[in-house]
N, C-alpha and C positions, 0 to 999 in steps of 0.2 A: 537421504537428507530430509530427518522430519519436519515440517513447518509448521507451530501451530500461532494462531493467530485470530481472540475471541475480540468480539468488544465489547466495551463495558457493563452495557445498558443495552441489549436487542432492542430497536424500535417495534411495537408489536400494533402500533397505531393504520388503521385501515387507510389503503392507497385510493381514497374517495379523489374524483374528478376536481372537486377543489381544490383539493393540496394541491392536487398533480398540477392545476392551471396555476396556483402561488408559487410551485417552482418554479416555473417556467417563466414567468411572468420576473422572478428578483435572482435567479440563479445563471440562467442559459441568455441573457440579454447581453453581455459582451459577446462572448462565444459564438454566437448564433448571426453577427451581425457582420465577421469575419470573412463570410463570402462575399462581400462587395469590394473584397478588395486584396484578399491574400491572393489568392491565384493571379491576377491578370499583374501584383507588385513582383510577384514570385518567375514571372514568365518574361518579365520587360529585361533581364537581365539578358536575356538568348534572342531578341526579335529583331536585331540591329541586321541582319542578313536573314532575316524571313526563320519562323519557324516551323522546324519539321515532326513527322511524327515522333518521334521515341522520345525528342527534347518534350513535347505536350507531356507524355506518357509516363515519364520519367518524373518530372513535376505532379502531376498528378499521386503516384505511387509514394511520393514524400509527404505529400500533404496526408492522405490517407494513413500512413503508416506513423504519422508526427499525430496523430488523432486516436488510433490505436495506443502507442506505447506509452504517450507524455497523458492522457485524458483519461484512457481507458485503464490502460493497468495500472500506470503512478497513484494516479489520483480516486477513479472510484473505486477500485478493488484493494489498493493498501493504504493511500493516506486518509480516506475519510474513515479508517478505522482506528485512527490514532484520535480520540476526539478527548478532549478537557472537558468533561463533564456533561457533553453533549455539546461542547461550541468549539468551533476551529477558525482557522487560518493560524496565520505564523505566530502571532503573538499567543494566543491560545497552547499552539504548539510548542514554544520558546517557554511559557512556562510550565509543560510535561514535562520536557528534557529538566528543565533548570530541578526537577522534586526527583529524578533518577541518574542526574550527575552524580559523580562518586569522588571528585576531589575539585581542587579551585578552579585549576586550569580549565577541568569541562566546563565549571559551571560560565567561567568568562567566556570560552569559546560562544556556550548557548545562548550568551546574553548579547554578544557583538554579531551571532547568527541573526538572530531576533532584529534587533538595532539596524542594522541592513537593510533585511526585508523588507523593516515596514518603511524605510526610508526611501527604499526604489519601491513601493506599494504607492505612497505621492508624486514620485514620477512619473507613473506610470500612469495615476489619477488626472493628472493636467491634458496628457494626451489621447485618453478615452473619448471624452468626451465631443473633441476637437476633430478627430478622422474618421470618429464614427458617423457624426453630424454631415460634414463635407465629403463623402463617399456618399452619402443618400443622396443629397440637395445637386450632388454632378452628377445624378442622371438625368438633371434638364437638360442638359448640353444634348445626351441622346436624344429626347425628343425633337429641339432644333437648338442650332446655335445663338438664338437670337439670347437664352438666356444665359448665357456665357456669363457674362459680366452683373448679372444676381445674385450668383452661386455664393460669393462671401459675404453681401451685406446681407441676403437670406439667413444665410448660417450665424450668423453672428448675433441678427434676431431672434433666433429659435433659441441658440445659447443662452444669451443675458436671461430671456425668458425662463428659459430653466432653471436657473440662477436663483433668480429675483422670486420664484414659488417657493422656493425650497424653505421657507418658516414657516408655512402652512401645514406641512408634514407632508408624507405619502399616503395615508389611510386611505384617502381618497379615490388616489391614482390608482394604490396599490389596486382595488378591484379593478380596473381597465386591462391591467400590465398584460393577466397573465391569458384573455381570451385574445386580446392583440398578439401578445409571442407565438400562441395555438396557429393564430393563422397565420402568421409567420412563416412559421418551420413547414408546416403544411405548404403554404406556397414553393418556399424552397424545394420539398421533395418533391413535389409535380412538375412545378418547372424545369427540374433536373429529368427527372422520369421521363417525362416527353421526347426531351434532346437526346436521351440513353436509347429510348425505343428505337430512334433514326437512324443511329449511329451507337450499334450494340459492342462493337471491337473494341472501345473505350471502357468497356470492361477487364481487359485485362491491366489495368493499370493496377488492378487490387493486387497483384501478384508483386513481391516483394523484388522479386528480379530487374525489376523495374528500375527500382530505386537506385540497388545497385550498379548496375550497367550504367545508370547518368552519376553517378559519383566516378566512377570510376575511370569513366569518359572524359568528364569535367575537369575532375581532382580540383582545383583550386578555385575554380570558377562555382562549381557545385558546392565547396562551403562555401561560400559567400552568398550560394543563391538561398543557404538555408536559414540565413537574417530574415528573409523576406517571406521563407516557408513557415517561419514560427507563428506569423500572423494568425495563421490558422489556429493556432491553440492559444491564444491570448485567452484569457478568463477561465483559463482551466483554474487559477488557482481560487477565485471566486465559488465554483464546487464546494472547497474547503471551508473560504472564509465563511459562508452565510448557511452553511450545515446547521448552526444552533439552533435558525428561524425555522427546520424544517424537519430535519431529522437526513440521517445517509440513506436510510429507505426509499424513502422517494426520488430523491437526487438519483441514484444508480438507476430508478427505474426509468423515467422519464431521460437519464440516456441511452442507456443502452434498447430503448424499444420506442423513442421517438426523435429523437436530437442529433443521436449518431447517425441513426439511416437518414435522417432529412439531408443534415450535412453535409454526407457521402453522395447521397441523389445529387444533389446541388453542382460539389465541386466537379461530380463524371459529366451531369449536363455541361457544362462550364466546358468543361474539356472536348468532349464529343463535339461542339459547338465550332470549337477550334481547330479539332481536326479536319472536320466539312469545309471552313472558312476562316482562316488566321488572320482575313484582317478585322474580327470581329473582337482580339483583343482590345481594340479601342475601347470597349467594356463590357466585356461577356457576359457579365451577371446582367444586365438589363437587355441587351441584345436577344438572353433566350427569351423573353416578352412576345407575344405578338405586339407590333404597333400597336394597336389599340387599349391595350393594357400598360404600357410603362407609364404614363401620369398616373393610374390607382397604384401602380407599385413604387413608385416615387414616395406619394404618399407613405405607404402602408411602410417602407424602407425607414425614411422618415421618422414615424412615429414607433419603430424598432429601434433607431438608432438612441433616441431619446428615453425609452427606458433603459437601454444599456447606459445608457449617461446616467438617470437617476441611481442604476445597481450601483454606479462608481462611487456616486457622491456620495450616495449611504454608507458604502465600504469605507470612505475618507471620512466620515465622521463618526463611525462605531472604531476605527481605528483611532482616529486622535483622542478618543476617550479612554479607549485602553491604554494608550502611551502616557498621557496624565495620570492615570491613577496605577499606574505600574512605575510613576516616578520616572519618565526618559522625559515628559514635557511639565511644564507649569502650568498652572492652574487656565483653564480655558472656560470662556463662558458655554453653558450646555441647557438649551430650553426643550424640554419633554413635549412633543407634540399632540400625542394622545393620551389619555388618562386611565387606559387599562394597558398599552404597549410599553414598557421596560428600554427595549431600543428603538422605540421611534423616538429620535432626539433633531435636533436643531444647532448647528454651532457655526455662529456668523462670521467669527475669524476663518475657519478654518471653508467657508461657502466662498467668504467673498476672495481672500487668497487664490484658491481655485479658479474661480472665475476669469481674475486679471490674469492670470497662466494659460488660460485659454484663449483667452481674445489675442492673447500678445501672439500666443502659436497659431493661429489663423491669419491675420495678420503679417506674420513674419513670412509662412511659409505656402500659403495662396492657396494649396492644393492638397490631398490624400496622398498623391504619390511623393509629394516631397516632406510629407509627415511619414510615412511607413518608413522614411531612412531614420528616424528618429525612436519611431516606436520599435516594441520588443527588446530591447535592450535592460530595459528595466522589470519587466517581464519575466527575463529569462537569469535575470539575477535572483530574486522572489523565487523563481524556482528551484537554483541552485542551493539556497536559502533552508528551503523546506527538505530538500532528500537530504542534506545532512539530518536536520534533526529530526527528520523522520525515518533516516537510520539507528540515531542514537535511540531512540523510542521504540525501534521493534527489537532492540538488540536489548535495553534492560528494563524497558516494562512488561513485555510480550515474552522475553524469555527468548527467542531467535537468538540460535549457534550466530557464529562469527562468520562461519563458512553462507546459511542461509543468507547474512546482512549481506556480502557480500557478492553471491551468484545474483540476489537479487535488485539489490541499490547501486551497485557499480555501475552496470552498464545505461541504469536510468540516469543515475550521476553524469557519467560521460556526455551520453546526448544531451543533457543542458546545458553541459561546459562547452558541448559543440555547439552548439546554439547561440550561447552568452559569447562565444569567441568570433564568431558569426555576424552577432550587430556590433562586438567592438570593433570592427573594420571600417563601419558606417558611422561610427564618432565626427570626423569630419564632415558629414552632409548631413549630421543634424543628430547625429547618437550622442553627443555632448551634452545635448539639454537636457534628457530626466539623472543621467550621471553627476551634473552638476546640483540641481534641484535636490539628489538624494546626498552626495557628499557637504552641502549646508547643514542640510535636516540630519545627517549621521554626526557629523560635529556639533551641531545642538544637543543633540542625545546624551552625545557622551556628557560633552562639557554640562548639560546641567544636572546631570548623574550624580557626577564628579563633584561637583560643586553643594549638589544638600547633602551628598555622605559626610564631604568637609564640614561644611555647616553643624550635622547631628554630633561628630564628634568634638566639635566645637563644645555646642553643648554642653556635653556628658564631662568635658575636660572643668567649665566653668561650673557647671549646676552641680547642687545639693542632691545624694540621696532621697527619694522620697519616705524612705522608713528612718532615716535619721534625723527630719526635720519632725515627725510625726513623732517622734519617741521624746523628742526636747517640746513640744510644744506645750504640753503640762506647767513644765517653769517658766514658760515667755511669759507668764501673766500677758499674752496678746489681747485687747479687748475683741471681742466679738457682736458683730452687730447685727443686727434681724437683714434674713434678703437669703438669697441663694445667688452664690458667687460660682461660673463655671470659666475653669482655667482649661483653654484649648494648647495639648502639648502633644509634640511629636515623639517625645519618649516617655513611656507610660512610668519607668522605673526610677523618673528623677524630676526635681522639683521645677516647675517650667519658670521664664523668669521675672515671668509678667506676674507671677506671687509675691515675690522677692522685691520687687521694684514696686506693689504694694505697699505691701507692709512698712519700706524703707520711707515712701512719700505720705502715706494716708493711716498710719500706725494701727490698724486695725484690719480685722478677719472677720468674714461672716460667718455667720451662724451653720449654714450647709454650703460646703463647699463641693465640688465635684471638678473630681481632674478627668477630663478626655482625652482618649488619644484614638485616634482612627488608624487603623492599621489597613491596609488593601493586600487582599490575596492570592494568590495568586493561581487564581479557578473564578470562573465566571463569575459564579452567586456561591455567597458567602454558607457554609454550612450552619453556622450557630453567629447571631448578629449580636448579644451584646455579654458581656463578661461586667460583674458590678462585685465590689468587693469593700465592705466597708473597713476604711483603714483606721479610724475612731470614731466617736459620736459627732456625729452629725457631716463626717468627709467621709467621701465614698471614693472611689477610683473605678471607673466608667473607661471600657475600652471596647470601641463596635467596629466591629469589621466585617468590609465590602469587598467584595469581588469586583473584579477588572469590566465585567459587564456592568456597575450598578454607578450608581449616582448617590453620592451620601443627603443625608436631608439628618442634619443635626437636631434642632426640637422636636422636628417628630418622635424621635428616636430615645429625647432625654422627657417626653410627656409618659412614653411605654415604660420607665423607670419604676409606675408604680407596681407592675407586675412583678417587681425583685423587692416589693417594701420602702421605694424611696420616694418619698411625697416628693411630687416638684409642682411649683404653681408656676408656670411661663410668666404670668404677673409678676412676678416677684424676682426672678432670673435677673442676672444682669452677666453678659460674656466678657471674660475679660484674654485679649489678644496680645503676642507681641510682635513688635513689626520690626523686622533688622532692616540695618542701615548696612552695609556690609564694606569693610574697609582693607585696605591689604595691609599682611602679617606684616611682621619684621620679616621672619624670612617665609615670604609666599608659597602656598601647595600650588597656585595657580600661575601659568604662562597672564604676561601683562592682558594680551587678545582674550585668553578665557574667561581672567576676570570681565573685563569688560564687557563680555559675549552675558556671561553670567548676571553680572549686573544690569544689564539693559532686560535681560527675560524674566529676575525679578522684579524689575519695576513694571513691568506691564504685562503680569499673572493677574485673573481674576483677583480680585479680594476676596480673603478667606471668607468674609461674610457673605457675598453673595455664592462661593463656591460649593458650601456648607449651608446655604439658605439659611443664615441666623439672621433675624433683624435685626435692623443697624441702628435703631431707635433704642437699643438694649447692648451695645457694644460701649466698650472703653479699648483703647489701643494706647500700648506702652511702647515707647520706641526703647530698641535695643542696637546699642553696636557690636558688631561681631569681626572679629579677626581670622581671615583667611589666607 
């Protein structure tokens, strides 16, 4: 069975100390902060009658072996080699599959894969933040009990805080993140190390036998403990997502020769710990501490949990930007925080949303371990997510037999379905919340999908040809007056109707007109940004197109005009917009709820002027009614 499988673009860029500490620092900050709390969620299932050895062992060899196949093979050896132009995660992904579908049904499949993802991708985003925080801040309780009752207005503090910075950007942070993670995983492996020296028998737990003998033992009990075993891989898919910032170079390297073994130190410390002493599940991760060390580890925890929170929020806001401009959300406000970074952005709907999701789940559920029934569920859906269309993508972009897709994506398929089948059990203690959160956001998707395709063919049913109105305008005797008129249209092939409702009210045309139409594509950054075609003297037809990473900026874009011969004075500009009023049909394409749904998200989308950065000092807006 041949397998060949290149990537696009070899990164040939040198694995210098600072990349490696920027991976570490925006990539391994979920992942890495999973030891405070997979194992001892993963263990509470079996300690109700004391637990013995081969149950430790058994758990252990799960964890290890869920870090091996889900992290190590899924993820850095085959899906960061699926990459869109050098940028991943699912939507990235979703639009690979959606350019090597080969009929409708695939393409809809890839698109409702897509739509998923990134909707339990925001489920998943409210609960990062919230049990990564509240697993650091409950190792005061180890130190003494007296701060029992700190532990959530602490956490709650540290949250908002994180919150309320996040318009400043990361540039700043970003240099702390990644010598803070260094020491991090480093502490991890030593403190693992240590407890392994003591207790070296806890090495067999790598041995795969392990695993199986507690499944098999278990059977029913053993899937359900494997809800609480997925902890451990949480942020694998983050690997993926944040590849564009770094290259798959570095990512593989800095796991496979510092991440993995810290993690593995860590969990066998953990374990070995527990074999010596099981009541030291009370919280193993800070117990392997000397005394004298758990307040700096508290800290240092702390301020790890905290960049895993910023990786999140960044992921939730380079994703609601791709979902806007891939057409699944409306127009969002998006402030650029640095002035030579592309994705360091800012978006305060989508921060402060976040925010009230977390405080509400602190709040609601007091504790980590009554959060871990809730997390991974959304997690492990995201996963299921991506080996479909990261089978679809080795199978017809890569050239992989049917037989290869299959020896090798099956059984990785399976174990996330085992997984994702895993926390659906835990629906009732709290798996309901990012399920609910994503089935909102997936019916938003669609319905406002659904809803501008209606809209465009609306349109195209009501508007004029643009080469028809262009071929009569000779005999309109129209007057024409000095100025340059720019008509913003979302079909570049027909007459938009904010011309038309011109002409109709103000009986004249200017002098240079320019019709725009922004097109988004579906690959990061855009290979060729502007297409200029002049369709008579003095009208041109302007169509720029942005990739799913970029941010459009409308004048800038119509001042570079002169580089194609098209004089423009921004003086002299005037934009002219239309604004639909949206009404239902006689006989509706839309459910009453969708309209509604639909209507309420066009009423409160950015305005195309500030979405498109035109000044508003130089706009006119036409209202238009549209039938749906």
């Amino acid at each position: 069975m041949a397998v060949s499988l290149q990537e696009s673009a070899p990164d040939t860029r040198p694995l210098t100390p600072a990349l490696l500490l920027g991976v570490l620092g925006v990539v391994f900050g979920d992942i890495g902060t999973s030891p405070l709390y997979a194992l001892r969620a993963s263990l509470l299932h079996f300690s109700a009658d004391g637990l013995e050895r081969w149950e430790i062992l058994g758990i252990l060899s799960l964890i290890f072996w869920s870090l091996i196949l889900v992290v190590t093979v899924k993820y850095v050896l085959l899906v960061l080699r699926a990459d869109n132009k050098g940028e991943g995660g699912i939507l990235a992904l979703m639009a690979l599959a959606q350019r090597v579908a080969r009929s409708d049904r695939s393409r809809r499949f890839v698109v409702l894969a897509g739509i998923i993802g990134a909707a339990l991708f925001f489920g998943d985003g409210i609960i990062t933040p919230a049990i990564s925080v509240l697993s650091a801040v409950e190792g005061l309780k180890v130190i003494s009990p007296v701060f029992d009752r700190a532990i959530i207005p602490l956490s709650l503090v540290i949250l908002v805080a994180l919150f309320l910075v996040q318009y400043r950007g990361t540039h700043g942070l970003g240099k702390v993140f990644g010598p803070i993670t260094a020491v991090w995983f480093a502490s991890l492996g030593i403190l693992g190390l240590i407890e392994v020296l003591k207790e070296p028998e806890v090495l067999v737990a790598l041995s795969p036998h392990h695993a199986i003998t507690f499944c098999a033992t278990y059977k029913l009990a053993a899937f359900i403990a494997l809800g609480s075993v997925v902890l451990a891989v949480t942020g694998a898919e983050a690997l993926y997502a944040d590849m564009g910032h770094f290259g798959a170079r570095p990512i593989r390297f800095a796991w496979l020769w510092f991440v993995l073994p810290s993690l593995t130190l860590n969990y066998l410390g953990q374990g070995a710990l527990l074999l010596s002493d099981p009541t030291a599940l009370e919280n193993p991760f800070y117990l392997l501490a000397p005394e004298w060390l758990r307040l700096p580890l508290v800290v240092l925890a702390t301020a790890a949990t905290i960049i895993a929170s910023q990786a999140m929020i960044s992921g939730a806001f380079s994703i609601a930007r791709q979902c806007v401009q891939m057409g699944f959300l409306p127009r969002l406000v998006v402030h650029h925080t640095s002035e030579t970074e592309e994705g360091q952005i800012y978006m305060p709907q989508i921060n402060y949303a976040l925010l009230v999701g977390v405080v509400i789940l602190v709040l609601a559920f007091h504790n980590s371990d009554s959060l871990a029934a809730a997390y991974g569920i959304a997690v492990t859906g995201t996963f299921i997510c991506t080996s479909a269309l990261a089978g679809m993508v080795l199978r017809r972009r890569f050239g992989w037999s049917l037989l290869s897709v299959a020896v090798v994506m099956v059984p990785l398929a399976l174990l996330d379905a085992s997984f994702f089948i895993a926390n659906v059990l835990k629906v009732p203690d709290g798996g309901w919340v990012p399920l609910a959160l994503g089935a909102v956001l997936f019916t938003m998707m669609l319905t406002w999908r659904r809803g501008r395709d209606l809209l465009f063919d609306r349109f195209r049913q009501d508007s004029l040809p643009l080469k028809s109105f262009i071929a009569r305008l000779p005999q309109s005797r129209t007057i024409r007056v000095p100025g340059i008129a720019i008509f913003m249209t979302g079909q570049a092939d027909y007459l938009p109707n904010a011309l038309l409702h011109n002409l109709k009210h103000n009986k004249v045309l200017h002098e240079r007109v320019l019709f725009v139409t922004v097109i988004n594509e579906d690959e990061p950054q855009a290979a060729e940004r502007r297409e200029v075609t002049e369709m008579a003297p003095g009208i041109h037809r302007v169509i720029l197109h942005y990739g799913f990473q970029e941010s459009p900026n409308i004048p800038k874009e119509l001042e570079a005009l002169r580089e194609h011969g098209v004089d423009f004075d921004p003086m002299q500009a005037s934009y002219f917009l239309g604004r639909e009023t949206l009404v239902a049909a006689a006989v509706p394409k839309l459910s009453r709820w969708q309209q509604a749904m639909f209507s309420v998200m066009s009423r409160n989308a950015v305005p195309a002027t500030e979405f498109f950065r035109i000044p508003s000092d130089r706009v006119v807006e036409l209202g238009v009614r549209v039938a749906i």
